[in-house]
N, C-alpha and C positions, 0 to 999 in steps of 0.2 A: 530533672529529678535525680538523685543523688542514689546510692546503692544501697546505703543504710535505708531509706525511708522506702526503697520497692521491697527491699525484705521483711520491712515491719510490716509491711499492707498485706504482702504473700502471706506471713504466716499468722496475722489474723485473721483472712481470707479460710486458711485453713483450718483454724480451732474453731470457725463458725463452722466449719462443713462436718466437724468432729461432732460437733455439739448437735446438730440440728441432725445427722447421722444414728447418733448415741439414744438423740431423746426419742426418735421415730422405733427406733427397735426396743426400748423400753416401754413406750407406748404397747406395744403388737402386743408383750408378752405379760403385760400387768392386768390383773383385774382389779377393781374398786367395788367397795361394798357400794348400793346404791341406796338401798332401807334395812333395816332388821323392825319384824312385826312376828305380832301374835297371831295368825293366821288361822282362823274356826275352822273357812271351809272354802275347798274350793270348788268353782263348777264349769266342766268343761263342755265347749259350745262348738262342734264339729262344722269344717267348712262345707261348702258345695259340693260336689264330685266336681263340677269347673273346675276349680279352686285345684283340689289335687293332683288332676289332669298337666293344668295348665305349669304347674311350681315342678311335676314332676314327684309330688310328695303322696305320701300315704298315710294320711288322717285317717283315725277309724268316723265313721258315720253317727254313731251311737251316742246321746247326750248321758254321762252318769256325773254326778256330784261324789267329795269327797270330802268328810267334815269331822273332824277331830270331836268325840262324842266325849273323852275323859281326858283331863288333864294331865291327870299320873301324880304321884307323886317322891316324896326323897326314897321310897323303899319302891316305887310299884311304876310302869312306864305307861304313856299316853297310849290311849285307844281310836282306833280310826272308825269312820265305818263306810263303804262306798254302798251308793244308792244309785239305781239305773230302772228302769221303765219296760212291763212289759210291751209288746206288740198293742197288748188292749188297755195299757195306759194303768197298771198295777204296778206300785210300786214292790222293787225285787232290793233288799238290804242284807248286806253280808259284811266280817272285818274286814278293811283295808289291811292289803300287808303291808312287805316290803318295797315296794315301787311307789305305794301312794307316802308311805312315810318320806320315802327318800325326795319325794317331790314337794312336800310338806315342805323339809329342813332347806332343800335349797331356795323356794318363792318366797320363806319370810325372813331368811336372808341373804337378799337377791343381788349375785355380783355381775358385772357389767363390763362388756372390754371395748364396748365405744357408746359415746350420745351424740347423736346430732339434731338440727330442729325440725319438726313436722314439716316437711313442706312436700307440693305435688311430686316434683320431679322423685326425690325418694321415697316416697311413698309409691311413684308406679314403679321404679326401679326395683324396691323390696317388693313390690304385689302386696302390699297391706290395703287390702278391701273390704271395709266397716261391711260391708252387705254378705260378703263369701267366706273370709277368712275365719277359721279355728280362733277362738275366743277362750282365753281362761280370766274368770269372777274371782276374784279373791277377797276373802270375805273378814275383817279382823271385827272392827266394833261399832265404828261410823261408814262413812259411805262406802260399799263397794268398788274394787280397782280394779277396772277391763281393761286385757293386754290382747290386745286385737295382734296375732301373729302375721309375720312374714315369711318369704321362705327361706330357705338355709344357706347359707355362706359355703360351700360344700369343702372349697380349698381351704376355710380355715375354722371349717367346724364349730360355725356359728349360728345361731337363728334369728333374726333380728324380731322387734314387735313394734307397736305403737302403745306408747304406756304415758299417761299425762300429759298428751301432746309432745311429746319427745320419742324421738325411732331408738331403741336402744336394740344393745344386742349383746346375748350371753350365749354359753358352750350349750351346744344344740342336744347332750344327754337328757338332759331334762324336758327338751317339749319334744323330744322321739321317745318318747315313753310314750306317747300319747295315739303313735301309732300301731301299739302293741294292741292286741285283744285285751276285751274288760277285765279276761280271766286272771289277767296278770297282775292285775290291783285288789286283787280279793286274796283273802289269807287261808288258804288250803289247810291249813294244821289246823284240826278241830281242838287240841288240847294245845295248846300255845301258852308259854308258860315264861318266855323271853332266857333271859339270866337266873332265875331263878329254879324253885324245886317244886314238887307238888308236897302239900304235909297231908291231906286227907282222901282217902276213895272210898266209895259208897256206889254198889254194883246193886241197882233196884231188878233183878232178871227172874223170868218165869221159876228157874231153877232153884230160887231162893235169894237172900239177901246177904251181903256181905260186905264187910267194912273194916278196912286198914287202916292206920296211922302212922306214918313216919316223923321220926324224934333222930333228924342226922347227928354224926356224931366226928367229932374231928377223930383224924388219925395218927399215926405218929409224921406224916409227910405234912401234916397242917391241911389236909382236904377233907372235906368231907364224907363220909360214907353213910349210906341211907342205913336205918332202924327200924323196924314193922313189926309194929303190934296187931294184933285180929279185936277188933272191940263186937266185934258177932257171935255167936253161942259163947264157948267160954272162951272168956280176955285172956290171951296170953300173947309172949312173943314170936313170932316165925321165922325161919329162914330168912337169912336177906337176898337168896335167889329170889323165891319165892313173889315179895313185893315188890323186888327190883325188876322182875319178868313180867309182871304187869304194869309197873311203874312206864317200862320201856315201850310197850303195846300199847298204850293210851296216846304218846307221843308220837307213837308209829301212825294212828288214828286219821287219816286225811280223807276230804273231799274230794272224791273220784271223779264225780261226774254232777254238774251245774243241770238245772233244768231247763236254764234257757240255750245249752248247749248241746240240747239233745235234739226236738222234731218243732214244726210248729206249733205242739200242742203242750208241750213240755211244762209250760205253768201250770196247765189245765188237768194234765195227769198226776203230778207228785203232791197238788192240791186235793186231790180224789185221795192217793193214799196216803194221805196225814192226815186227815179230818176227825177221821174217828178218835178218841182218847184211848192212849196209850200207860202199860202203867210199868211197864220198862224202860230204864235211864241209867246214864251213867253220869255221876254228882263227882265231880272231882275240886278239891280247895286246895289252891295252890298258895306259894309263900308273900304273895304280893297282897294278900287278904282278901284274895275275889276268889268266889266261886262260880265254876262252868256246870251248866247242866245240858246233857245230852241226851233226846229224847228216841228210842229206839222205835221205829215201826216192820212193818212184817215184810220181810223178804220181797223183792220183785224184779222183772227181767224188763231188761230194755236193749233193745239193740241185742239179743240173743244173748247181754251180758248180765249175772244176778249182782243187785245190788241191795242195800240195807236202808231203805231211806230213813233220814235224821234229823233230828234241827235242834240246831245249839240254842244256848241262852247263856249269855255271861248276865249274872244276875244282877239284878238294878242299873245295866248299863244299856245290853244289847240283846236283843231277841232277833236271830238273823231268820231269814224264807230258809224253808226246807232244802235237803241238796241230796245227795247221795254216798252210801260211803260203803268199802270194802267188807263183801258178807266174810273173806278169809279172816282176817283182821278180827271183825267181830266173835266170831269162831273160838279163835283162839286165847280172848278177853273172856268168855265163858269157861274154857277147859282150865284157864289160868284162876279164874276164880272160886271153881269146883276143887280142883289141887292146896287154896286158899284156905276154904273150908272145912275140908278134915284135915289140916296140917295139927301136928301138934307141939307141944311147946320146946322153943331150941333154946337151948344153954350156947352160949357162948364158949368159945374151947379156952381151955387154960394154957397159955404157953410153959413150954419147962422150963426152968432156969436150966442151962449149959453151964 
């Protein structure tokens, strides 16, 4: 064999070892879309304690659904809501926040950084067990799609599942959310208002009634700056401290404390103190055309801490279970609404010309 023809074998010998080199590290670091879907709802179906034990992982126990209750639209964003189960089999409904959305966006468009085929050996390798393994339902229009999990690739921070008869596997963020607590898929801002502004508030309080409107108004930077009219005793304009310092208090407004995070009887209690009809609320219409209504009830102490129990309603959409919320807070949405109420009418100041 001649020298010309060992060199030509050597270095195709070698650009195969480039290539086949090249394509394997490309491989590791691409993902592929696998579906993009309309995805309603998802439901997730917690494994064994075996099952956790054995993978080393931490599933939470807990079956809760999460199902996209509004679509949104060009001015206004989709609506979540998660649904979970008390002890005695009551259903507990609250918004989904930011976890269940973000887990939304990623399983209806679901990227994948390997497939291979269903067979035993990989399936005991991953631990993907139909009978033990964490389960998520995903739910669009026809038949429902079970991705029966495996456990986590740890070195390349992967999760693998069994999905259509195929083991696939994506970045393990997405189903280690699932080992967080419920609390973390529920949306704690009682006045949640996204991107957007609030335009109307409406304070129903033993104190009296009171009602603003904001008419924003661009400024010379091109931003906007809030405008508050009082439409309660006589219509005039107020301060924009004044409506902006309630404005900010309503968005301050969060879920302190869940009921099923309190004792074992925690449904059983915050159901005693809602029951009765209340005729205190706070009516707030924000700029995406939905209106929140928040129902005030009477003061009460848990865990030697005072709380305001509450219960939302975004209207025509979601009526969440009662929860608990900051008596300070509250407090100070009254003192802001009294100062509201005798305000009297502001002029706008005149710049000098210079």
């Amino acid at each position: 064999m001649n020298k010309k023809l060992i060199y030509a074998i050597l270095g195709f010998v070698f650009l195969l070892l480039v290539l086949v080199f090249t394509e394997e590290k490309k491989e590791n670091l691409t993902e592929e879309i696998y579906w993009k879907k309309n995805l309603k709802e998802i439901q997730y179906v917690p494994p064994s304690d075996k099952w956790n034990k054995d993978t080393l992982a931490s599933f939470k126990l807990d079956h809760f659904t999460i199902k996209k209750i509004d679509d949104g639209g060009i001015d206004s964003s989709p609506i979540f809501s998660i649904i979970s189960k008390s002890k005695l089999g009551q259903e507990i409904v609250y918004e989904a926040g930011y976890n269940a959305k973000n887990t939304f966006t990623e399983l209806s468009v679901l990227k994948i950084k390997s497939a291979v085929e269903a067979s035993e050996p990989y399936l005991k390798e991953f631990q993907i067990k139909n009978e033990s393994s964490p389960k998520l339902i995903l739910k669009e229009k026809a038949e429902p799609f079970e991705m029966i999990l495996g456990k986590e690739i740890s070195e390349k921070s992967l999760t693998s599942y069994l999905l259509q008869n195929t083991i696939l596997s994506s970045n393990s963020y997405t189903f280690k959310r699932f080992e967080s607590d419920l609390n973390s898929f529920r949306e704690r801002q009682l006045v949640n208002i996204g991107s957007g502004s609030i335009q109307k508030i409406r304070l129903n309080l033993n104190e009296g009634i009171v009602e603003i409107e904001n008419s924003p108004e661009k400024n010379q930077d091109g931003n906007n700056t809030n405008s508050w009219r009082r439409n309660t005793g006589i219509r005039l304009v107020i301060a924009p401290n004044l409506g902006d310092e309630l404005d900010g208090l309503l968005k301050a407004l969060r879920i302190e404390l869940y009921p099923d995070e309190d004792t074992k009887d925690g449904i059983q209690i915050i159901e005693e103190l809602t029951k009765a009809e209340t005729k205190e609320s706070l009516e707030i219409w924000n700029s995406e055309g939905r209106k929140i209504k928040i129902l005030l009830f009477p003061q009460t102490n848990i865990q030697e801490k005072d709380y305001i129990p509450v219960q939302r309603k975004i209207i025509g959409i979601l009526d969440e279970f009662p929860a608990y919320t900051s008596v300070e807070v509250i407090q100070k949405i009254r003192e802001s609404a009294q100062k509201i109420g005798k305000a009297e009418k502001w002029n706008k100041p005149i710049k000098s010309i210079q």
